[in-house]
C-alpha positions in Angstrom: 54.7 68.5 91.4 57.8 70.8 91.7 58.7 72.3 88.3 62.5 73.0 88.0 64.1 75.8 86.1 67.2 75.4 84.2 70.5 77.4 85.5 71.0 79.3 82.5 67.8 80.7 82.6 67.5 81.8 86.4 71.1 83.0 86.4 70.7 86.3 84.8 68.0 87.7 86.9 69.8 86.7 90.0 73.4 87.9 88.9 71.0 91.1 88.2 69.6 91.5 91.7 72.7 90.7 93.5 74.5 94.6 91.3 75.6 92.4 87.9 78.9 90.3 86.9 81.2 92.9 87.9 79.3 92.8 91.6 79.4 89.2 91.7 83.6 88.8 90.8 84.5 91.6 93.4 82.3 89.1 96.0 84.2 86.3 94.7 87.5 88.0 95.5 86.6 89.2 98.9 85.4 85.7 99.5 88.7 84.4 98.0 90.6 87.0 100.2 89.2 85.5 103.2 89.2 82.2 102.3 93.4 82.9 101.7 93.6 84.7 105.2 91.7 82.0 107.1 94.3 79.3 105.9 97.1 81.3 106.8 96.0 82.0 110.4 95.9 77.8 110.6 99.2 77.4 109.4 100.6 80.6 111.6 98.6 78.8 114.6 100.0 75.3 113.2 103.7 76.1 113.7 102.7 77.6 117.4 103.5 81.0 115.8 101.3 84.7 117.6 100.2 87.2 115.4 102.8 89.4 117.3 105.6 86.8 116.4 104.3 87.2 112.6 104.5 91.0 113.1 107.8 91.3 114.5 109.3 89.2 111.4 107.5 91.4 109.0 108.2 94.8 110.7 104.6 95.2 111.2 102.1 95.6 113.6 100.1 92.9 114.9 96.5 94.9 113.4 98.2 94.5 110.0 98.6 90.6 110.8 95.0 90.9 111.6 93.6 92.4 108.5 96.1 90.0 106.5 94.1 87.0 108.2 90.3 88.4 107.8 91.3 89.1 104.1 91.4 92.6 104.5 94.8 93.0 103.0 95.4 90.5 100.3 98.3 92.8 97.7 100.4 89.8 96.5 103.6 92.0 98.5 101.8 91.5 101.4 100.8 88.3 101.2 104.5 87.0 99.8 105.8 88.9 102.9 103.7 86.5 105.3 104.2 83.3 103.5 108.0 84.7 104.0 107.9 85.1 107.7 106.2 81.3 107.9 109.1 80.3 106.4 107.4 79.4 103.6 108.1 80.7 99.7 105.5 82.0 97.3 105.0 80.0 94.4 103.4 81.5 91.1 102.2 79.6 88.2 101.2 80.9 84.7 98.4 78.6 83.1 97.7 78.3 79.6 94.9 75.8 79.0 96.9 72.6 79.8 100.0 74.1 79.9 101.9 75.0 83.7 104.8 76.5 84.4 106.7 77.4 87.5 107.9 81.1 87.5 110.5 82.0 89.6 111.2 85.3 90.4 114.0 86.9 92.6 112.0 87.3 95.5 109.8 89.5 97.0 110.9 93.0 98.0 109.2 94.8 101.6 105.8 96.5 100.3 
């Protein structure tokens, strides 16, 4: 017969092993960042866009589209700057428990 732990009581010892919480949250960012970069090379690729078309628009070079899309480069600027030359608009959202609201800025300057 198996015997099963509880989560609670495992997750300290792994959190531990893997360099502790603050470890573990810079992983979940850099898995967040890719994540964010993927998605954004399918929607480039969905509109029949290039990296080098995306460069161009941003006044960039196409390694810089590159590091955007593997997560390497993920500064909100940056990223605003990319949705921009999608032709899409950056959205942000302040959350407060069940509370939302839309903030909307005056755009994004070049970063």
């Amino acid at each position: 017969m198996s015997t099963f732990h509880k989560w609670s009581d495992i997750r300290p010892g792994i959190v531990e092993s893997l360099g502790g919480e603050e470890a573990l949250e810079d992983a979940r960012q850099q898995t967040q960042a890719y994540i964010d970069g993927y998605r954004l090379a399918e929607r480039r690729r969905s509109l029949g866009m290039t990296q080098s078309d995306v460069a161009d628009r941003m006044g960039v070079s196409k390694s810089c589209i590159s590091q955007i899309e593997r997560g390497e480069v993920s500064t909100f600027n940056v990223i605003a700057r990319y949705v921009d030359a999608l032709g899409g608009q950056i959205q942000v959202s302040a959350v407060f428990g069940d509370d939302h609201y839309i903030l909307r800025g005056t755009g994004t300057s070049a970063a």
